[in-house]
SEDODO-254524 format. One record per residue (C-alpha): x, y, z; residue number from 1. Coordinates in Angstrom, 1 decimal. Each point is the difference from the previous one (the first is absolute). Layout:
// residues N
X;Y;Z;NUM;
...
//
This chain:
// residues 269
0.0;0.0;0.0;1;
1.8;3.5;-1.3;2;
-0.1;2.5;3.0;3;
1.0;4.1;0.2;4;
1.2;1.6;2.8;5;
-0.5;3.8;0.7;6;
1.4;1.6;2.7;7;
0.0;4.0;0.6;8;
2.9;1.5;1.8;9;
-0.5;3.6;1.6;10;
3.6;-0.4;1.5;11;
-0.3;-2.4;3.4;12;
-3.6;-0.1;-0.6;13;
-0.6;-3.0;-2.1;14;
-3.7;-0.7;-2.0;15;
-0.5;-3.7;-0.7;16;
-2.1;-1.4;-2.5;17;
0.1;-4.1;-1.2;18;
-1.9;-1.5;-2.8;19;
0.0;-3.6;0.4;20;
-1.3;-3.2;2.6;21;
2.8;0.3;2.0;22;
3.5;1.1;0.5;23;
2.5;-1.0;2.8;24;
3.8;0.5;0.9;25;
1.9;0.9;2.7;26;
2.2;3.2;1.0;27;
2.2;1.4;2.8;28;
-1.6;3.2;1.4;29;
2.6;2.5;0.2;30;
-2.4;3.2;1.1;31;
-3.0;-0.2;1.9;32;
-3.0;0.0;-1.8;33;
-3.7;1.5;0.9;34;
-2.5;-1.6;-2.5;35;
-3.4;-0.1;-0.5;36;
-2.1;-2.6;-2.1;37;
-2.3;1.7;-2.7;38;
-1.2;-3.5;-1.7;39;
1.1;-3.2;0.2;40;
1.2;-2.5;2.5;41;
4.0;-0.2;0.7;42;
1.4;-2.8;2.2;43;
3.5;0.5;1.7;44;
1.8;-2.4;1.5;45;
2.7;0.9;3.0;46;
1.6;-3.4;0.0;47;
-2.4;-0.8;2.5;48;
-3.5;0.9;0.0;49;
-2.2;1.7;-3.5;50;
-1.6;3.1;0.4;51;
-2.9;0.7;-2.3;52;
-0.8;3.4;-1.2;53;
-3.6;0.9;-1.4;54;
-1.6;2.9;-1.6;55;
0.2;2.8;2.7;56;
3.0;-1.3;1.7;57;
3.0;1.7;1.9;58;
3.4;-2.0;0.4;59;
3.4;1.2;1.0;60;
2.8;-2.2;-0.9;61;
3.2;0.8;1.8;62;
3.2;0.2;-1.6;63;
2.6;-3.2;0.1;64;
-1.9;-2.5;-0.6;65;
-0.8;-2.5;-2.7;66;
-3.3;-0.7;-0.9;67;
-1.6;-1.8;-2.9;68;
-3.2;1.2;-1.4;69;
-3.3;-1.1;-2.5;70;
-1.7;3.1;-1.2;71;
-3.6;-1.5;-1.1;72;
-2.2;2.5;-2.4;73;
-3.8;-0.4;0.9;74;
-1.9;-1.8;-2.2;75;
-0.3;1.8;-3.3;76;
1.9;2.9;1.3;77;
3.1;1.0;0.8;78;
2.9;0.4;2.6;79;
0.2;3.7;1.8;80;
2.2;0.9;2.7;81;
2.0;2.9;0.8;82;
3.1;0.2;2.2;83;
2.4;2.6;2.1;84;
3.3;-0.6;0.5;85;
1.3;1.7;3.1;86;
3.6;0.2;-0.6;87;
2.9;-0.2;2.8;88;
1.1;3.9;-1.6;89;
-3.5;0.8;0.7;90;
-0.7;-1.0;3.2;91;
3.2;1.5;0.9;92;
-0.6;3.2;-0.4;93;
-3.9;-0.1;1.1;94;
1.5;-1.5;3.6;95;
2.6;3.2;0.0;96;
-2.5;2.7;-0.9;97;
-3.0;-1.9;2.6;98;
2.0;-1.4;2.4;99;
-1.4;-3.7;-0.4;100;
2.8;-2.6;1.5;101;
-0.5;-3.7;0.4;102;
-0.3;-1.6;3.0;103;
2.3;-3.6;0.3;104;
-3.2;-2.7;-0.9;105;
0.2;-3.3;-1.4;106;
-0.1;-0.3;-3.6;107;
-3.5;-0.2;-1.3;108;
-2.3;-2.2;-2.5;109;
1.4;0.8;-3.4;110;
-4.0;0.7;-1.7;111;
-1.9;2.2;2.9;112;
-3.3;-0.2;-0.8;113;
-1.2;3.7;0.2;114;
-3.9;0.5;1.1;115;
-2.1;2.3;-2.0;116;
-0.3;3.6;0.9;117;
-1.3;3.4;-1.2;118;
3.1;1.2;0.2;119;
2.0;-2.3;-2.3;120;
-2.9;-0.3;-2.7;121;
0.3;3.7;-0.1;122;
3.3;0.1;-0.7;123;
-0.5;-3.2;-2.5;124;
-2.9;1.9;-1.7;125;
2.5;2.9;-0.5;126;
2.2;-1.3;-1.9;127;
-2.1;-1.6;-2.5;128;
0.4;2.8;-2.5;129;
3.8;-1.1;-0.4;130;
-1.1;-3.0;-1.5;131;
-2.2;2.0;-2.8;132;
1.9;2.6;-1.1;133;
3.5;-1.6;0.7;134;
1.7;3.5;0.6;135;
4.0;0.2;-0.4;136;
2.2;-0.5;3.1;137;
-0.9;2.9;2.3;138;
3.1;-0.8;2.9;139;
-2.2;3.1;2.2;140;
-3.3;-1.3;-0.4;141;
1.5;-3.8;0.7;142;
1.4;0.6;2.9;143;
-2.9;1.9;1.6;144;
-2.1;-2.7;-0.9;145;
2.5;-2.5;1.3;146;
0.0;2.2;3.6;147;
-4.1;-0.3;0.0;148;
0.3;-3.5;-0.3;149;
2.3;-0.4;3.0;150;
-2.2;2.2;1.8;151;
-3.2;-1.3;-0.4;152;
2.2;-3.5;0.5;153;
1.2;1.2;3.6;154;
-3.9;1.4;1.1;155;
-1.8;-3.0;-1.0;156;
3.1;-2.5;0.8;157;
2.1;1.4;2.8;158;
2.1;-3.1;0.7;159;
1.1;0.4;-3.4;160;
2.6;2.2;1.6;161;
1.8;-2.5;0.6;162;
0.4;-1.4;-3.0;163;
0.4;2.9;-2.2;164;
2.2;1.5;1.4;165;
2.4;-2.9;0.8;166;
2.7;0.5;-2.2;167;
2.3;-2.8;1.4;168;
1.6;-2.3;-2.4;169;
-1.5;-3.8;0.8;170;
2.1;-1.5;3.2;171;
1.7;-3.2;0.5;172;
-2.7;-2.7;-0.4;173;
-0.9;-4.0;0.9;174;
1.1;-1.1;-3.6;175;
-0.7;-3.6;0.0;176;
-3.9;1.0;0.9;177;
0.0;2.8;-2.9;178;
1.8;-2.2;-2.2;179;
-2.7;-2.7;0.8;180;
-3.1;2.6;-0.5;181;
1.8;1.8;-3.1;182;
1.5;-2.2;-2.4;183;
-2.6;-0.5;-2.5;184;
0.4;3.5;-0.9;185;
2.5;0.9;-3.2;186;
2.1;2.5;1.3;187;
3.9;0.4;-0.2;188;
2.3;-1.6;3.5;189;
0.9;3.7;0.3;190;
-3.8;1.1;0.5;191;
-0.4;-3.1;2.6;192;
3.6;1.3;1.8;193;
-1.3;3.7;0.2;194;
-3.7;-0.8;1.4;195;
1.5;-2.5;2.6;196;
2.3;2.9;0.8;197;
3.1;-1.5;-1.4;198;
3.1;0.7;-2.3;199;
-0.2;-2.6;-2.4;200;
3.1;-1.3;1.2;201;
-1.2;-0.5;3.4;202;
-3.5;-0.8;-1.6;203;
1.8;-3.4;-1.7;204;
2.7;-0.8;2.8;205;
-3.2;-0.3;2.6;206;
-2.0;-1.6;-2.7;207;
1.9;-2.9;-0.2;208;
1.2;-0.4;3.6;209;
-4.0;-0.5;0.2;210;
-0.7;-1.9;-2.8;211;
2.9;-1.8;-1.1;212;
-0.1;1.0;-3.4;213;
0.4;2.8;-2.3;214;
-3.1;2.2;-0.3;215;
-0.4;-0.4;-3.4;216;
-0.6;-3.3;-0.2;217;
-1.7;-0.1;3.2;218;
-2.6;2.1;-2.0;219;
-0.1;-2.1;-2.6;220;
-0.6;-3.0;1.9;221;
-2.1;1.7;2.1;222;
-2.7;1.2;-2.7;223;
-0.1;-3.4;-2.0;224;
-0.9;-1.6;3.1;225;
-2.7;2.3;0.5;226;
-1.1;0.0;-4.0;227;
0.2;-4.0;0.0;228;
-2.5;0.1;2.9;229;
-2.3;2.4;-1.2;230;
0.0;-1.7;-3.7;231;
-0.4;-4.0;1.7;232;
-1.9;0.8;3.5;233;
-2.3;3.3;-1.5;234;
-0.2;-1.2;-3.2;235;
1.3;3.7;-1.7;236;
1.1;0.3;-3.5;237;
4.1;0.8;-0.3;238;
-1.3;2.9;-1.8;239;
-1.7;1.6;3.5;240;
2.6;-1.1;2.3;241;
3.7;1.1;-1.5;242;
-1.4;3.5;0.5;243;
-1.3;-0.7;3.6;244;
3.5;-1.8;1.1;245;
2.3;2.2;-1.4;246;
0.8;-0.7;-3.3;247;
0.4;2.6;-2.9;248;
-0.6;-2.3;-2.8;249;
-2.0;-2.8;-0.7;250;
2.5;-1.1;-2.7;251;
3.3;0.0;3.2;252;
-2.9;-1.7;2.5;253;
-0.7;-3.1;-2.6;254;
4.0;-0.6;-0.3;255;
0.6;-0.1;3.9;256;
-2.9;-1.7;0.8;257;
0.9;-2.6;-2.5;258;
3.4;-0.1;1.1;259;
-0.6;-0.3;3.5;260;
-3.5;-2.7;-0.5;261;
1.0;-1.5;-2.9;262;
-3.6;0.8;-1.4;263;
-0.9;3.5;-1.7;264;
-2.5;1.8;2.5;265;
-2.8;-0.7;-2.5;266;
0.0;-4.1;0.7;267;
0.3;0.3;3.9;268;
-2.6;-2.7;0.6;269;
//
């Protein structure tokens, strides 16, 4: 089925717009991001637990993390969503001209779940016009828009205080249970050293006084296990799962799995 894409971009206020039954992947949030569900139905996955966004929905997913995602059109229709990104320059200087500090907290879900509110759909409803007319970049009227949203943020949220304005680097984490939780996602070892507040020296000396093997093909071994089980126990097609377990490719999945199985992923009986 041919799908097209359209996305607006007003600077760090992004318009979303998908064509098509479904569309998934995964990313590393950099920046925070305030978004708000216009149609549509989009699943994210922390690792963990999925958190479904309808029509009318606030999230706020905090930056360093991975998540996966399914952005399902409604029926006949089509994708909407527009998002914020709250940049670390950003925040910066709001917390120097307001005063805002963070308070030490532990870290928080990676998808909040934001309740609806006057406030935010006011804000939300202002920015619609963006989408329409698609005005150049306007660096002034960005950034006042990006300081309403971080007020209205702070008056209907206040805990988000801590979050925002947290501008710590990720500390020194329990690898073997990220490692565990995380390895189905397709990022570099660099991005799995930095988020478990590692160099990624230090990141593959401590991996493998854990594990007793490299991290590479601890990965590797890692997400076949978890495809093989999914395609034999779940019954799932290899062309659902390499995605899900951290594959890029179907073509690179087939030739592991075959190597390691001796069957191609296709005749797992």
């Amino acid at each position: 089925m041919s799908q097209q894409t359209e996305a607006s971009k007003f600077s760090q206020i992004v318009y979303s717009c998908y064509f098509a039954r479904s569309r998934e992947g995964e990313q590393f949030v950099q920046e925070h991001v305030l978004s708000y569900q216009i149609a549509g139905t989009l699943v994210v996955n922390d690792g963990v637990n999925d958190i479904i966004s309808k029509e009318g929905d606030f999230r706020f997913t905090r930056r360093n993390n991975l998540v996966k995602f399914n952005k399902q059109p409604p029926e006949n229709g089509e994708f909407k969503a527009i998002s914020i990104y709250l940049d670390q320059e950003t925040l910066r200087n709001f917390s120097l001209e307001y005063g805002y500090n963070a308070t030490p907290h532990q870290n928080s879900k990676a998808v909040v779940e934001l309740k609806s509110d006057k406030l935010l759909q006011s804000f939300v409803d202002s920015l619609m016009p963006y989408r329409e007319f698609q005005p150049p970049n306007n660096p002034q009227l960005t950034s006042l828009k990006l300081k309403e949203a971080i007020l209205v943020l702070l008056q209907t949220n206040p805990e988000m205080k801590d979050v925002l304005f947290d501008f710590s680097d990720p500390g020194k984490i329990d690898l073997e249970g990220f490692m565990n939780q995380n390895f189905h996602f397709n990022v570099q070892l660099k991005r799995f050293a930095y988020l478990t507040g590692r160099s990624l020296a230090t990141f593959k000396r401590d991996f493998e006084k854990i594990f007793h093997i490299s991290p590479s093909r601890w990965l590797l071994q890692k997400r076949l296990e978890a495809a093989h089980y999914l395609i034999k126990e779940k019954g799932k097609a290899p062309s659902e799962v390499y995605l899900e377990t951290g594959f890029e490719d179907l073509s690179h999945f087939s030739f592991v799995f075959k190597k390691a199985y001796g069957v191609a992923p296709s005749r797992v009986a």
